[in-house]
PATIMAR-879167 format. One record per residue: chain; x, y, z of N, C-alpha, C, O in turn; residue in one letter; residue number from 1. Coordinates in nm, 2 decimals. Example, Ala and Ser with C-alpha at 12.3 -4.5 7.8 and 13.67 -1.06 7.14 Angstrom:
<sites>
+--------+--------+--------+--------+--------+--------+--------+--------+--------+--------+--------+--------+--------+--------+-----+
: chaine :   n_c1 :   n_c2 :   n_c3 :  ca_c1 :  ca_c2 :  ca_c3 :   c_c1 :   c_c2 :   c_c3 :   o_c1 :   o_c2 :   o_c3 : residu : num :
+--------+--------+--------+--------+--------+--------+--------+--------+--------+--------+--------+--------+--------+--------+-----+
:      A :   1.32 :  -0.57 :   0.78 :   1.23 :  -0.45 :   0.78 :   1.32 :  -0.33 :   0.78 :   1.42 :  -0.33 :   0.85 :      a :   1 :
:      A :   1.28 :  -0.22 :   0.71 :   1.37 :  -0.11 :   0.71 :   1.29 :   0.00 :   0.79 :   1.34 :   0.11 :   0.80 :      s :   2 :
+--------+--------+--------+--------+--------+--------+--------+--------+--------+--------+--------+--------+--------+--------+-----+
</sites>
This chain:
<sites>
+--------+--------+--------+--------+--------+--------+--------+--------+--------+--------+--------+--------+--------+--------+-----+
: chaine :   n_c1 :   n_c2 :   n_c3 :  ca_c1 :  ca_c2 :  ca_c3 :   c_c1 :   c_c2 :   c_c3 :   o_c1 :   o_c2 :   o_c3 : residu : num :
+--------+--------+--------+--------+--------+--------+--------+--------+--------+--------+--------+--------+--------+--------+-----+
:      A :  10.54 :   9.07 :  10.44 :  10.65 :   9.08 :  10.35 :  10.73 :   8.95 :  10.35 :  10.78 :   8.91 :  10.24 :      x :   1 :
:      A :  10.75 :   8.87 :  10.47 :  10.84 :   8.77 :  10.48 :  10.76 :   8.64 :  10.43 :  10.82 :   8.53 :  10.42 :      x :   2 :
:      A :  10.60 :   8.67 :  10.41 :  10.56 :   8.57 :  10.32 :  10.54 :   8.59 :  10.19 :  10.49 :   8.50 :  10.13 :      x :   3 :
:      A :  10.55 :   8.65 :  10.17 :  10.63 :   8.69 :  10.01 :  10.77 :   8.65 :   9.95 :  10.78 :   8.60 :   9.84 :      x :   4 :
:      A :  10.86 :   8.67 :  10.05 :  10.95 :   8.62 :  10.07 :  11.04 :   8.74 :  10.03 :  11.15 :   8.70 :  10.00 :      x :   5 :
:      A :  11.03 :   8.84 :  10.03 :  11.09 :   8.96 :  10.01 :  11.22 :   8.98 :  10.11 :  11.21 :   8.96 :  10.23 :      x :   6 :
:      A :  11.35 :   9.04 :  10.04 :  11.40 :   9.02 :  10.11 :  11.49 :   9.25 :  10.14 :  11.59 :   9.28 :  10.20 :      x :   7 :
:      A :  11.43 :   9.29 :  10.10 :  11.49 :   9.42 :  10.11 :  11.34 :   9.50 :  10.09 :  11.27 :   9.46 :  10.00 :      x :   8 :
:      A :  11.31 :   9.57 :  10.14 :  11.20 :   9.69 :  10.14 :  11.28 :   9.80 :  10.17 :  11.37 :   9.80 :  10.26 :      x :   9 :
:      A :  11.21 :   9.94 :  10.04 :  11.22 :  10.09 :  10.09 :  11.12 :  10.11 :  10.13 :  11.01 :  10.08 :  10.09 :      x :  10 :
:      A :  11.15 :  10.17 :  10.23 :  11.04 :  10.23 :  10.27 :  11.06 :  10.43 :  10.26 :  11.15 :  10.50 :  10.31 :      x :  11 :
:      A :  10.96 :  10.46 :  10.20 :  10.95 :  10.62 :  10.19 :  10.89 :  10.70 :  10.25 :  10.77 :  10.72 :  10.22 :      x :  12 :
:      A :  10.98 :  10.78 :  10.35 :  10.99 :  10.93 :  10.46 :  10.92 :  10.99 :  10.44 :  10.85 :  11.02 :  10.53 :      x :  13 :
:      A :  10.88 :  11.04 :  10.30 :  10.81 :  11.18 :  10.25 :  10.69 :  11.23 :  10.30 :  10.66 :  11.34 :  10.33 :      x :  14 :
:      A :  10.59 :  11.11 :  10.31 :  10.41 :  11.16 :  10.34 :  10.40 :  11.18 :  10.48 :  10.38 :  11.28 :  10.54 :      x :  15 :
:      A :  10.43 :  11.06 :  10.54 :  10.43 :  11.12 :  10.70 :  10.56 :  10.97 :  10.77 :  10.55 :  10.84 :  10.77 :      x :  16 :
:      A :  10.68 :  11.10 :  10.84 :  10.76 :  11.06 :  10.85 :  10.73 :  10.98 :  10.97 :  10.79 :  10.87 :  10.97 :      x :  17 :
:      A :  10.64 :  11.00 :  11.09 :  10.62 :  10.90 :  11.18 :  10.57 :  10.74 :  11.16 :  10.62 :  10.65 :  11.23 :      x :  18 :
:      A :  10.50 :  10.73 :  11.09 :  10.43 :  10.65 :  11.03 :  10.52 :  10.53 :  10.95 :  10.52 :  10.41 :  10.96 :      x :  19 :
:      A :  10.62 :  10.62 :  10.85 :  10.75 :  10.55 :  10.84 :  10.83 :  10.49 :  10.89 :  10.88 :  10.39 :  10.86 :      x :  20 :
:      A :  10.89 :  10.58 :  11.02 :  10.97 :  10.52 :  11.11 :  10.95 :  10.42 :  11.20 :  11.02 :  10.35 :  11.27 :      x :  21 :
:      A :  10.83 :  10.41 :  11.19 :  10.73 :  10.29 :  11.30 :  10.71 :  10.18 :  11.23 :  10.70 :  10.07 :  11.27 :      x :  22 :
:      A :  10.70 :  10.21 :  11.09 :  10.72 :  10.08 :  10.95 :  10.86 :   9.98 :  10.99 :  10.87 :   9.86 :  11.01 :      x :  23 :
:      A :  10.97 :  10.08 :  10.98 :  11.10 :  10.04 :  10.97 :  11.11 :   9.98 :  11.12 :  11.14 :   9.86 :  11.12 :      x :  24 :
:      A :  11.08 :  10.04 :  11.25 :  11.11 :   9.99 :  11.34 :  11.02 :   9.84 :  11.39 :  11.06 :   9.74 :  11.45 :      x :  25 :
:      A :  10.90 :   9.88 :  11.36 :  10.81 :   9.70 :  11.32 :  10.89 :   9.61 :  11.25 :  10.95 :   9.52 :  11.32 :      x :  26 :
:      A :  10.92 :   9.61 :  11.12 :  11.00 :   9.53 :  11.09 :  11.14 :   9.45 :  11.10 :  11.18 :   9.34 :  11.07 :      x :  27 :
:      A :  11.19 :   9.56 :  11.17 :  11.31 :   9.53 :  11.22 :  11.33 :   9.42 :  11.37 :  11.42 :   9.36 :  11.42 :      x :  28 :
:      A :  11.19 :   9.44 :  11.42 :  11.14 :   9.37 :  11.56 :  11.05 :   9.19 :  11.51 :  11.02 :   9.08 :  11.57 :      x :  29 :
:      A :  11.03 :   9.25 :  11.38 :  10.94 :   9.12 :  11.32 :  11.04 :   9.02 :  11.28 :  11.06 :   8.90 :  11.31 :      x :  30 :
:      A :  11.09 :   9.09 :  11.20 :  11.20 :   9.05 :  11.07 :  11.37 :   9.06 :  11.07 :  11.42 :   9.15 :  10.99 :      x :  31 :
:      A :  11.44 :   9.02 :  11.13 :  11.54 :   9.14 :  11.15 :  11.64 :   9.08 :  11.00 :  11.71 :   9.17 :  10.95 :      x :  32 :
:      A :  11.65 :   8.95 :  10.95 :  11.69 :   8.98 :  10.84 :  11.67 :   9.03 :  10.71 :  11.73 :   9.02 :  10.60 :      x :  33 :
:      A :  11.57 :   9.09 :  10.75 :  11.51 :   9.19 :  10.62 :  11.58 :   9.34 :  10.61 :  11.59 :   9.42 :  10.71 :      x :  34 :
:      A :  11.64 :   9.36 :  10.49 :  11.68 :   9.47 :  10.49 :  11.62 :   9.59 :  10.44 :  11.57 :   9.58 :  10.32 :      x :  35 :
:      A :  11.60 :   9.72 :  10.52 :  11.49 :   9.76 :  10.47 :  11.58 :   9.95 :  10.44 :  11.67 :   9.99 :  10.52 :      x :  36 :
:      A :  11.57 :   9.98 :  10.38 :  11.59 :  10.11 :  10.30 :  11.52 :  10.23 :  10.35 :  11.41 :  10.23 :  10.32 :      x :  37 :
:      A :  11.55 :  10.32 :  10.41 :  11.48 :  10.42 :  10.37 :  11.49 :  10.56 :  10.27 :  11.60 :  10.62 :  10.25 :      x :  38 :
:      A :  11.37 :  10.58 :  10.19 :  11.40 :  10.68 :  10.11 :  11.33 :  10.80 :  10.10 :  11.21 :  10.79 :  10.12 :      x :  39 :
:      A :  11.38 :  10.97 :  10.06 :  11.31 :  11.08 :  10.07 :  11.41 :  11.13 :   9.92 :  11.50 :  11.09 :   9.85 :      x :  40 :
:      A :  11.32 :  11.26 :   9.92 :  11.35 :  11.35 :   9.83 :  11.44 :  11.46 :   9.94 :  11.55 :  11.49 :   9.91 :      x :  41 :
:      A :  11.40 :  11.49 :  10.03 :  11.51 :  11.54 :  10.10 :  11.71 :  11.48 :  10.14 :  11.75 :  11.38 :  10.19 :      x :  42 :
:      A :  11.76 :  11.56 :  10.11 :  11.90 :  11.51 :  10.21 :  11.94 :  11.55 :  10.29 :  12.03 :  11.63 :  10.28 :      x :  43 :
:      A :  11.87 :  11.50 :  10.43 :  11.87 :  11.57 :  10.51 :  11.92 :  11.45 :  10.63 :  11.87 :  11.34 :  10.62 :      x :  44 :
:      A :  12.02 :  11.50 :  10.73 :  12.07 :  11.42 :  10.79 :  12.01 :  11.39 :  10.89 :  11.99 :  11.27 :  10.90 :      x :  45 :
:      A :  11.95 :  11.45 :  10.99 :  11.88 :  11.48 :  11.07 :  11.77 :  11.32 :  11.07 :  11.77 :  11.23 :  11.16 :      x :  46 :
:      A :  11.70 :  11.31 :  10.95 :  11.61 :  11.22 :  10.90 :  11.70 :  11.09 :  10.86 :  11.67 :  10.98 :  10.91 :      x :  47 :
:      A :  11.79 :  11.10 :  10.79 :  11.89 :  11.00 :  10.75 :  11.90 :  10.92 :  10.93 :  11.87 :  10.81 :  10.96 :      x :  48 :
:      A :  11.94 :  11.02 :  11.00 :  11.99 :  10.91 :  11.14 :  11.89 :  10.85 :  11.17 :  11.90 :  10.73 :  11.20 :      x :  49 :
:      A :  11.73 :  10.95 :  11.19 :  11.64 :  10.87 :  11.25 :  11.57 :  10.75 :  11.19 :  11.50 :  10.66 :  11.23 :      x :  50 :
:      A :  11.62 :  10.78 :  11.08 :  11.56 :  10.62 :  11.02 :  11.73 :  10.51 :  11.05 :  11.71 :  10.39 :  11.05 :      x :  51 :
:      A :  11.81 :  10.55 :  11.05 :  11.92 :  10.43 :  11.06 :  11.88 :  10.42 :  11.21 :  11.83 :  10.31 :  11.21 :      x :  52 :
:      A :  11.88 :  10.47 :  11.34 :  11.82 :  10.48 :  11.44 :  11.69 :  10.32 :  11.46 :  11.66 :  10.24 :  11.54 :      x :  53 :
:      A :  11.65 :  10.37 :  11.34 :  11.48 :  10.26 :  11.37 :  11.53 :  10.16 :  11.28 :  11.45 :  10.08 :  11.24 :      x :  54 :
:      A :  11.67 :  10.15 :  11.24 :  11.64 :  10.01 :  11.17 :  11.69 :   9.98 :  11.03 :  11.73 :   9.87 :  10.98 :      x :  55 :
:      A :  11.68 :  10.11 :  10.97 :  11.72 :  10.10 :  10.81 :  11.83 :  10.09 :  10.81 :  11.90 :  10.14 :  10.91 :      x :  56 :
:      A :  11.89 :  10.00 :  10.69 :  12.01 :  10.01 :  10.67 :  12.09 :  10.08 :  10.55 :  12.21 :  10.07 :  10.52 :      x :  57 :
:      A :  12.01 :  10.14 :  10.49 :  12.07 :  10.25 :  10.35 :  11.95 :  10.38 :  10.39 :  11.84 :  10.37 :  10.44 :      x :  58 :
:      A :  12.02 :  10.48 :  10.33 :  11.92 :  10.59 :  10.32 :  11.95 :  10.67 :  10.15 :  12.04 :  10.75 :  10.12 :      x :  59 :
:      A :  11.83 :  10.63 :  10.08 :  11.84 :  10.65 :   9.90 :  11.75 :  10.81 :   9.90 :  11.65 :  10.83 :   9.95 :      x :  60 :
:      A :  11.83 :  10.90 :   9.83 :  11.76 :  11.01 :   9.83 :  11.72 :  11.00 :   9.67 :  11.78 :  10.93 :   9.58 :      x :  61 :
:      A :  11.63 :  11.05 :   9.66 :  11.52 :  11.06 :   9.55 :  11.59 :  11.19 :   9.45 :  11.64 :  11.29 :   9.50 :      x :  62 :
:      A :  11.58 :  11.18 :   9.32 :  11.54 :  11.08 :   9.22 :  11.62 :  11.00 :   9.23 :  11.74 :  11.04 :   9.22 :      x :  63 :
:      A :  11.60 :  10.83 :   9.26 :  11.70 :  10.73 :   9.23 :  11.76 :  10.74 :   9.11 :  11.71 :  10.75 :   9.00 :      x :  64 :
:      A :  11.94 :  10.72 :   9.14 :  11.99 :  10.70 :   9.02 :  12.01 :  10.53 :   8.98 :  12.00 :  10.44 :   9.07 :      x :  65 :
:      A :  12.02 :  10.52 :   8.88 :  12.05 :  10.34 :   8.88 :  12.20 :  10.30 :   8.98 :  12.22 :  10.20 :   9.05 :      x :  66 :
:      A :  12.30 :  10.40 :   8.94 :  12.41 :  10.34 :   9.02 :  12.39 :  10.36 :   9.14 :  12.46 :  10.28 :   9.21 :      x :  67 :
:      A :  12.33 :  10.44 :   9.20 :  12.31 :  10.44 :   9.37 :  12.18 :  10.36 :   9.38 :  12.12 :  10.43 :   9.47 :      x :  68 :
:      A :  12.12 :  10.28 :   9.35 :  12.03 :  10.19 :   9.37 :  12.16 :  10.10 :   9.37 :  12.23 :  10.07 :   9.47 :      x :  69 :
:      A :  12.19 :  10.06 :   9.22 :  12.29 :   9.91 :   9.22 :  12.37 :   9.94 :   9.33 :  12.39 :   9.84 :   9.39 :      x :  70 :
:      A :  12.45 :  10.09 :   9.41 :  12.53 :  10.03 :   9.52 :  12.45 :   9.99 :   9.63 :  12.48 :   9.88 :   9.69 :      x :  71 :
:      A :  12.33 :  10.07 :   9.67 :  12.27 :   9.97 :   9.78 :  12.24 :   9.88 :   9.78 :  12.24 :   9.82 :   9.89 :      x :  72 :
:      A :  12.21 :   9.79 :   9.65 :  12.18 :   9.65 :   9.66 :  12.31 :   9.58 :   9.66 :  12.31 :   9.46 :   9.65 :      x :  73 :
:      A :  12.39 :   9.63 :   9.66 :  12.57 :   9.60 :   9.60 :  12.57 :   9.56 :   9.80 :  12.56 :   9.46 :   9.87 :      x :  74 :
:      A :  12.59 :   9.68 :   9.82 :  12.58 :   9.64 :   9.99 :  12.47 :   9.58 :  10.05 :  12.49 :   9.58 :  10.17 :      x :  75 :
:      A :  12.37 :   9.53 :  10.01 :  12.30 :   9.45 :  10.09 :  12.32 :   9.31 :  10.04 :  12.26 :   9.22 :  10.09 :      x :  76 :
:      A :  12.42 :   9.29 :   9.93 :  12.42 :   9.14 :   9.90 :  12.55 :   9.14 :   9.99 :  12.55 :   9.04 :  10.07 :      x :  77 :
:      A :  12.66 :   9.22 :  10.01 :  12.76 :   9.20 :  10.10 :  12.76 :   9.16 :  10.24 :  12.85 :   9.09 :  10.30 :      x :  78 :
:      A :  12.64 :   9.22 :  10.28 :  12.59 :   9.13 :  10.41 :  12.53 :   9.02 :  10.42 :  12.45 :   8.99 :  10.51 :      x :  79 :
:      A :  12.57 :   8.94 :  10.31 :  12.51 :   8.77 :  10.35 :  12.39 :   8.77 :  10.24 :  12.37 :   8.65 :  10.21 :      x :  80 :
:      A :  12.31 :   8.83 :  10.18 :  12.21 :   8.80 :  10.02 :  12.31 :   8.79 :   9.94 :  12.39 :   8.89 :   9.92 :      x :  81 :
:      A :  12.31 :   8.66 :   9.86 :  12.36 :   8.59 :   9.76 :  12.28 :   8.59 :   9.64 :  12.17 :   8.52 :   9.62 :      x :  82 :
:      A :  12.34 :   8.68 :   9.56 :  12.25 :   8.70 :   9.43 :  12.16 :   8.60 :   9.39 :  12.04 :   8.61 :   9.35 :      x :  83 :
:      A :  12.24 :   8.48 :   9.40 :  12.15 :   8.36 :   9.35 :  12.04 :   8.34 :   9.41 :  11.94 :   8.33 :   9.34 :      x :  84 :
:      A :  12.02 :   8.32 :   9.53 :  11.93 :   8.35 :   9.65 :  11.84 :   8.43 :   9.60 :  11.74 :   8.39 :   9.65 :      x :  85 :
:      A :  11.81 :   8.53 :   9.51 :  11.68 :   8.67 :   9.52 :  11.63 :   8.59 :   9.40 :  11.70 :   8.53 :   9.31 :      x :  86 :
:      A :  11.50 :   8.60 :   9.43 :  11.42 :   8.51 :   9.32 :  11.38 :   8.60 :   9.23 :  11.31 :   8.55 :   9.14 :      x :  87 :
:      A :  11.43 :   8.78 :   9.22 :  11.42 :   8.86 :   9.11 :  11.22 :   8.92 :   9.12 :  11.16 :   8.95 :   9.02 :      x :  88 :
:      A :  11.15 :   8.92 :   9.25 :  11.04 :   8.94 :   9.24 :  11.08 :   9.11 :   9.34 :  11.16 :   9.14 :   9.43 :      x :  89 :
:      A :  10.98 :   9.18 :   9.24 :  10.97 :   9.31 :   9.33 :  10.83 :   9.33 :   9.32 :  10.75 :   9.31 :   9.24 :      x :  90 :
:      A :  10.82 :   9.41 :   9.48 :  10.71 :   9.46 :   9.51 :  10.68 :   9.56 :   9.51 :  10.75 :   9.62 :   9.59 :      x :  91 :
:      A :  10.60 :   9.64 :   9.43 :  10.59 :   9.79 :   9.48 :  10.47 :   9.85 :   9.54 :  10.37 :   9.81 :   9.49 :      x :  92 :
:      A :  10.47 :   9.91 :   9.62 :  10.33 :   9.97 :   9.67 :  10.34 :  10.12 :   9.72 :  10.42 :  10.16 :   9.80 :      x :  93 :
:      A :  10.24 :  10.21 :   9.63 :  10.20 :  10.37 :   9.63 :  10.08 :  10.34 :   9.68 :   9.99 :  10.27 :   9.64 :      x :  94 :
:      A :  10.10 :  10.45 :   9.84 :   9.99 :  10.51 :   9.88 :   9.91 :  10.61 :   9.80 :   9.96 :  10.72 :   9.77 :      x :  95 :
:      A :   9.75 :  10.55 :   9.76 :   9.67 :  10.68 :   9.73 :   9.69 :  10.81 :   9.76 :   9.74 :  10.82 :   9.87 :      x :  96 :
:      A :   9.67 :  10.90 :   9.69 :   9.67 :  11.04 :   9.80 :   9.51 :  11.07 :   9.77 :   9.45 :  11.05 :   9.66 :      x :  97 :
:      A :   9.46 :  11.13 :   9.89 :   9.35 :  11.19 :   9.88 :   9.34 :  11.32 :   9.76 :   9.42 :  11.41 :   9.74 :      x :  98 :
:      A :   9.18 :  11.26 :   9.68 :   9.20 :  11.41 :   9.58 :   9.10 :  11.51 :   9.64 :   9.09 :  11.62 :   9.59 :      x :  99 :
+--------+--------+--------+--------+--------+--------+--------+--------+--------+--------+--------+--------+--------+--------+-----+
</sites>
């Protein structure tokens, strides 16, 4: 990710939450100024801590709305990303599901 030059990753709870939390907490040991998101369709607090726990610094519940996306990015430019600074590239990546 950091040769990409990415500066914020979600990472998403839903398929298997261990596997995610081990995402966020890698990166956070790799990368630490990468800000990384976690997201579910659940709202569930329980999960909300253990991902702030490993590292995340927002937790976005599903369906995104545009204004609670724009405030998480609203707060991750307040910690030091300067709009001018994001070079406007997104990455997305969906795990296959087996059919």
């Amino acid at each position: 990710m950091a040769q990409l030059g990415c500066q914020v990753l979600i990472v998403d709870l839903d398929d298997d939450v261990e596997q995610a939390i081990h995402v966020i907490e890698n990166i956070g040991r790799h990368d630490a100024a990468m800000t990384v998101m976690a997201a579910s369709s659940k709202n569930d607090s329980a999960l909300m801590r253990r991902s702030m726990q490993a590292g995340a610094r927002d937790f976005l519940v599903e369906p995104f709305l545009p204004e609670t996306v724009g405030e998480a990015f609203t707060r991750t430019y307040s910690r030091g990303i300067r709009p001018e600074e994001a070079s406007g590239k997104a990455l997305v990546s969906c795990p296959r599901k087996a059919v």
